[in-house]
C-alpha positions as CSV (number, residue, x, y, z in Angstrom):
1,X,51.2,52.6,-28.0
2,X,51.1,56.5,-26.1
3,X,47.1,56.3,-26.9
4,X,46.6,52.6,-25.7
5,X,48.2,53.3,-22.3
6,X,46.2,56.3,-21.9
7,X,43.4,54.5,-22.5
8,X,43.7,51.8,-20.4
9,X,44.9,54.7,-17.4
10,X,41.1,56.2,-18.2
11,X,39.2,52.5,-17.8
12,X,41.0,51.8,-14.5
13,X,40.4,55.5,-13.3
14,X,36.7,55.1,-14.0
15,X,36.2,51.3,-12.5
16,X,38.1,52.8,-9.4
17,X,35.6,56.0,-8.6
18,X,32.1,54.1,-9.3
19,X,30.4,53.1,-6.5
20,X,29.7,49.6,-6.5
21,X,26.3,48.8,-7.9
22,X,23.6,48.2,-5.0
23,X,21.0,45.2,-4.7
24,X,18.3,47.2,-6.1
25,X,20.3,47.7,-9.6
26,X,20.7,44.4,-10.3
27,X,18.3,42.4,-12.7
28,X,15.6,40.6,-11.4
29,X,15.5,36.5,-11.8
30,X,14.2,35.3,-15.3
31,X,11.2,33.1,-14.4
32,X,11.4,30.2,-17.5
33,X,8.2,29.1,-17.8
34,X,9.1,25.5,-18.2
35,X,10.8,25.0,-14.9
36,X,9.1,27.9,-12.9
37,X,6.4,24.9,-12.0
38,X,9.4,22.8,-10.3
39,X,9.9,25.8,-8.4
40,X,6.7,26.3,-6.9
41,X,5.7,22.4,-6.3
42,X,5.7,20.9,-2.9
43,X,8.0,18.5,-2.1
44,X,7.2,14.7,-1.9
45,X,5.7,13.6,1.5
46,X,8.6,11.8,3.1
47,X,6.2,10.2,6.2
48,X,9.5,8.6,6.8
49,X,9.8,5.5,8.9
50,X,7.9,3.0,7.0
51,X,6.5,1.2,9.8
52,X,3.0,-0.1,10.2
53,X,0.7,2.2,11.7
54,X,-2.7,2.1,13.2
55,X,-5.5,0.5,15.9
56,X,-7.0,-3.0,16.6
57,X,-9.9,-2.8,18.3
58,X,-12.2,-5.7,19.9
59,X,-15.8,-5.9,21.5
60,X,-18.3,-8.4,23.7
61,X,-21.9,-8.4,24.2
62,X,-23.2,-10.7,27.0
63,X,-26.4,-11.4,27.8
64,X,-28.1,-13.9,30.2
65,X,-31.5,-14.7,31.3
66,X,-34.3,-15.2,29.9
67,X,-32.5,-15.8,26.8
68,X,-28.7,-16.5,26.4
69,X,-26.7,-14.5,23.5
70,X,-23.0,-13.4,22.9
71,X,-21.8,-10.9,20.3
72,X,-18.0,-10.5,19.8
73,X,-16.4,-8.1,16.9
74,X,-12.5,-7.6,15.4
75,X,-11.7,-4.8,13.8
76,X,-8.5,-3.7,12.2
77,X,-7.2,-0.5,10.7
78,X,-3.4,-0.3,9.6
79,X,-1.3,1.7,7.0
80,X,2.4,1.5,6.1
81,X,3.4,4.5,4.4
82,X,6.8,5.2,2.4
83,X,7.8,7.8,0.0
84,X,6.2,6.8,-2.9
85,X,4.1,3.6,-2.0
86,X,1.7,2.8,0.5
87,X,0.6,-0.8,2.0
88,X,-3.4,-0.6,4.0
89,X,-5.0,-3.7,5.8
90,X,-8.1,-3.5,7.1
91,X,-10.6,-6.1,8.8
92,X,-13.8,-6.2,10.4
93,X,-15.5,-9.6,11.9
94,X,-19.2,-9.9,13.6
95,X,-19.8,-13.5,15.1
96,X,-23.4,-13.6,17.6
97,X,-24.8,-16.8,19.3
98,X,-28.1,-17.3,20.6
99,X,-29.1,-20.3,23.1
100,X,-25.7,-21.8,22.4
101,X,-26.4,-21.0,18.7
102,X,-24.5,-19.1,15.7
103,X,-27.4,-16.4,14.5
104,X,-25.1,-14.4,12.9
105,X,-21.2,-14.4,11.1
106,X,-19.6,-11.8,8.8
107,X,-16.4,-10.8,8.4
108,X,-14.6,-9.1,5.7
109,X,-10.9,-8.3,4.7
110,X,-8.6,-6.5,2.6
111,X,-4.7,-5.9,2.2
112,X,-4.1,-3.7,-1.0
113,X,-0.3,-2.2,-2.5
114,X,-0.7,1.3,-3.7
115,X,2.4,2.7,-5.8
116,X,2.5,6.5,-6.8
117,X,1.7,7.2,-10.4
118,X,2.1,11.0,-10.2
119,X,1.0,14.1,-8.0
120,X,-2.4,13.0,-7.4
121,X,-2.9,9.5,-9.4
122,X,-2.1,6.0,-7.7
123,X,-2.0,2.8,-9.5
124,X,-3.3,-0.2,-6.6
125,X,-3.3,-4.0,-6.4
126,X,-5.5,-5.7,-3.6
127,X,-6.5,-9.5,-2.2
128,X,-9.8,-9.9,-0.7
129,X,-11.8,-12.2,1.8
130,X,-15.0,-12.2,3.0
131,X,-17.5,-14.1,4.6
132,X,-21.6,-13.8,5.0
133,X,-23.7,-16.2,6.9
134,X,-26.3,-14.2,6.4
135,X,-26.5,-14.3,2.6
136,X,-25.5,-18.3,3.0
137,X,-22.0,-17.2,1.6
138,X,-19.7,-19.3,2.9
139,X,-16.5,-17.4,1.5
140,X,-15.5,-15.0,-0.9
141,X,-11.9,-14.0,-2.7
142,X,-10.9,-11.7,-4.8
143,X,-8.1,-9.9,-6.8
144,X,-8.2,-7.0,-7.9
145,X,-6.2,-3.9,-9.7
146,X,-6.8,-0.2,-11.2
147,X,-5.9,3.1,-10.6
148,X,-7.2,6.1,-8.7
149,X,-6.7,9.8,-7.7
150,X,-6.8,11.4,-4.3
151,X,-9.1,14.1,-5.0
152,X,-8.1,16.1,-1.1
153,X,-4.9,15.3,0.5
154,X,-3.7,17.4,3.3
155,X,-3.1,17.2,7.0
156,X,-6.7,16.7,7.9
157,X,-8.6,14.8,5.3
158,X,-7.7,12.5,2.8
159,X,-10.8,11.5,0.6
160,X,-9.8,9.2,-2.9
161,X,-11.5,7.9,-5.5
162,X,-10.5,4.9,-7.2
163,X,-11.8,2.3,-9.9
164,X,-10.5,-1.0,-11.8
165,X,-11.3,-4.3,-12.4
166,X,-11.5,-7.8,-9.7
167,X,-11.6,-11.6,-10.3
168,X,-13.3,-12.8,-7.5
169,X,-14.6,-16.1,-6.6
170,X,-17.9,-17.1,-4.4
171,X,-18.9,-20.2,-2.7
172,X,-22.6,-20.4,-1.0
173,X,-24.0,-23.1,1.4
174,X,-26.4,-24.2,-1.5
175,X,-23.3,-25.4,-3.6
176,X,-23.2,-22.4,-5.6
177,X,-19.6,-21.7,-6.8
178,X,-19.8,-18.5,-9.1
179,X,-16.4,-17.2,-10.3
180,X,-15.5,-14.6,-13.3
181,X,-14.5,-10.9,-13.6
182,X,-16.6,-7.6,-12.1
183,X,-15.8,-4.3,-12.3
184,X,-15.3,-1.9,-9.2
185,X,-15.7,1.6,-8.2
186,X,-14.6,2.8,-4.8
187,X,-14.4,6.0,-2.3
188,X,-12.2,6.2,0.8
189,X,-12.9,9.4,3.2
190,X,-10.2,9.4,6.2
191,X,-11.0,13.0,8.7
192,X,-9.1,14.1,11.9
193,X,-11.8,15.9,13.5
194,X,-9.6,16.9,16.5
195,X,-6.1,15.7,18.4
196,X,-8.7,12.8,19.6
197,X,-11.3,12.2,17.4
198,X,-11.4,10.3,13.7
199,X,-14.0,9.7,11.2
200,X,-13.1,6.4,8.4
201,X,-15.3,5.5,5.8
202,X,-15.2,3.0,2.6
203,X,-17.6,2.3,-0.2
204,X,-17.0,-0.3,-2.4
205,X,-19.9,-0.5,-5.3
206,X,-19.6,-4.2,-8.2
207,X,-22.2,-2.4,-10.3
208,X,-22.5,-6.1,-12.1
209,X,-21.1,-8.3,-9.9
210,X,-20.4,-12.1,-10.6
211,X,-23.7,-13.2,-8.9
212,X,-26.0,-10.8,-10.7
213,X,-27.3,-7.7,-10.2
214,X,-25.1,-4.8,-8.4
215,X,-23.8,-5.0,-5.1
216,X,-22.1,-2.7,-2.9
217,X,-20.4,-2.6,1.0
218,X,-19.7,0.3,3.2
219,X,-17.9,0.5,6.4
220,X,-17.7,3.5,8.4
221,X,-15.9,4.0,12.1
222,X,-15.5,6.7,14.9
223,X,-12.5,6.7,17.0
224,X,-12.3,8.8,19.6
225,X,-8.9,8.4,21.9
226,X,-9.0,7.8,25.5
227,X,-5.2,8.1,26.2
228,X,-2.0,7.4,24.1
229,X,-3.0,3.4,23.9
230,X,-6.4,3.3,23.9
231,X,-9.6,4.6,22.4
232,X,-13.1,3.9,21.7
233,X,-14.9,2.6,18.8
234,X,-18.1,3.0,16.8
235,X,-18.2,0.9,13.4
236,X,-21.3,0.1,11.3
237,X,-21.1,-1.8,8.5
238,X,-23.9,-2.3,5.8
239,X,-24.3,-4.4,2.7
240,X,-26.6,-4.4,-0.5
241,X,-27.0,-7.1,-2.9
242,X,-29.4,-6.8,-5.6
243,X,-30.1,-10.5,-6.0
244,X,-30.6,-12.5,-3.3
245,X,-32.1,-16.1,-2.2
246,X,-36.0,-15.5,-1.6
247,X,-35.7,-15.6,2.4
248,X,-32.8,-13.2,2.4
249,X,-32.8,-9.3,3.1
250,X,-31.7,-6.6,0.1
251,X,-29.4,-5.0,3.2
252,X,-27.9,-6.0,6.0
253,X,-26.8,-3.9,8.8
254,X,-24.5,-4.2,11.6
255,X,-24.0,-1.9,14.5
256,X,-21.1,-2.5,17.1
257,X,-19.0,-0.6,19.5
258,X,-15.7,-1.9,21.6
259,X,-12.1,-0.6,22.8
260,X,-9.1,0.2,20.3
261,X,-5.6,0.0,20.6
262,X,-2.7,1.9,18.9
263,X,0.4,0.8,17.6
């Protein structure tokens, strides 16, 4: 019992003249090498409100005189983007007259549901419209679903890269009504080239598409701002068909400009 209490007296002794241990002593933290990675990945973008964002922009051409002709263009460019999803919708129309005439009508649509696989993978679902007077296409839908990865993704530039499959459905002025499945590849490229300025372009490719032959559309825009409302446009929008009627172009072109305005 005399040696036990002695003892004790000698540990308390010692634990009362150390000095306590400094910062530097102490043990450094064990990285694990499973759940270092969680450490060190960036949080989720949270672009938090969920409401629709983006520009509708309009244009008119008027000419008088010797000859009488009217061009007029819609264009639309909107994204809703939440935590893990992310709804687009994005339109472009061309209607010209000439002498009181239609001499030219396209138009094309899409509104697509994109739902966050992991880090850089998306799975998407999309409906399509589109119309072509000048390929005597009267209307075209489609539905279509895949997956796709954004390949650059930061505060500047987004560029993705995505691919699946579409049913789509044609009608043509000639009574043609082709229908069936076509596979699609696809690039989107969205740039903030300053506070004011922004480059947009999409490439949509049907390497065997339901009327034969590949086809493929590409849109690309310039938006430059004006004030907080308002901006101004510069669109183009081509399209390549590798079959056509005998009278018809391989590719079609159209050039417009016109006034855009945020929401």
């Amino acid at each position: 019992m005399k040696h036990s209490v002695t003892y004790s007296v000698l540990v308390v002794a010692l634990l009362a003249t150390a000095s306590p241990a400094q910062a530097d002593d102490l043990p450094s933290a064990v990285n694990d090498p499973m759940f270092g990675k969680l450490a060190s990945d960036p949080p989720l973008k949270d672009d938090g409100s969920g409401k629709w964002q983006g520009s509708l922009g309009a244009g008119l051409t008027l000419r008088r005189g010797s000859s009488n002709s009217t061009e007029g263009s819609l264009s639309l460019d909107a994204a809703r983007e939440m935590r893990e999803s992310r709804l687009t919708a994005n339109a472009l129309a061309v209607r010209s007259s000439r002498d009181g005439e239609r001499s030219g009508d396209t138009a094309n649509g899409e509104f697509r549901g994109e739902r966050r696989l992991s880090r850089n993978m998306f799975g998407f679902a999309g409906l399509g419209a589109e119309r072509d007077a000048l390929q005597d296409m009267t209307f075209r839908s489609s539905l279509s679903s895949g997956v796709g990865t954004r390949w650059v993704d930061n505060d500047t530039t987004q560029f993705n890269l995505y691919g699946g499959l579409a049913y789509s459905m044609e009608r043509y002025t000639d009574g043609r009504s082709p229908k069936g499945v076509e596979v699609l590849l696809g690039t989107e490229l969205r740039h903030q080239i300053s506070e004011t300025s922004r480059i947009t372009h999409r490439l949509v490719a049907y390497p065997d598409s339901i009327s034969g032959g590949a086809r493929f559309a590409m849109q690309g825009d310039l938006t430059t701002r004006i004030n907080a409302h308002f901006g101004l446009q510069l669109s183009v929008l081509q399209k390549y068909r590798e079959k056509v009627a005998e009278q018809n172009s391989h590719i079609d072109t159209v050039f417009f400009t016109g006034i855009t305005a945020g929401f």
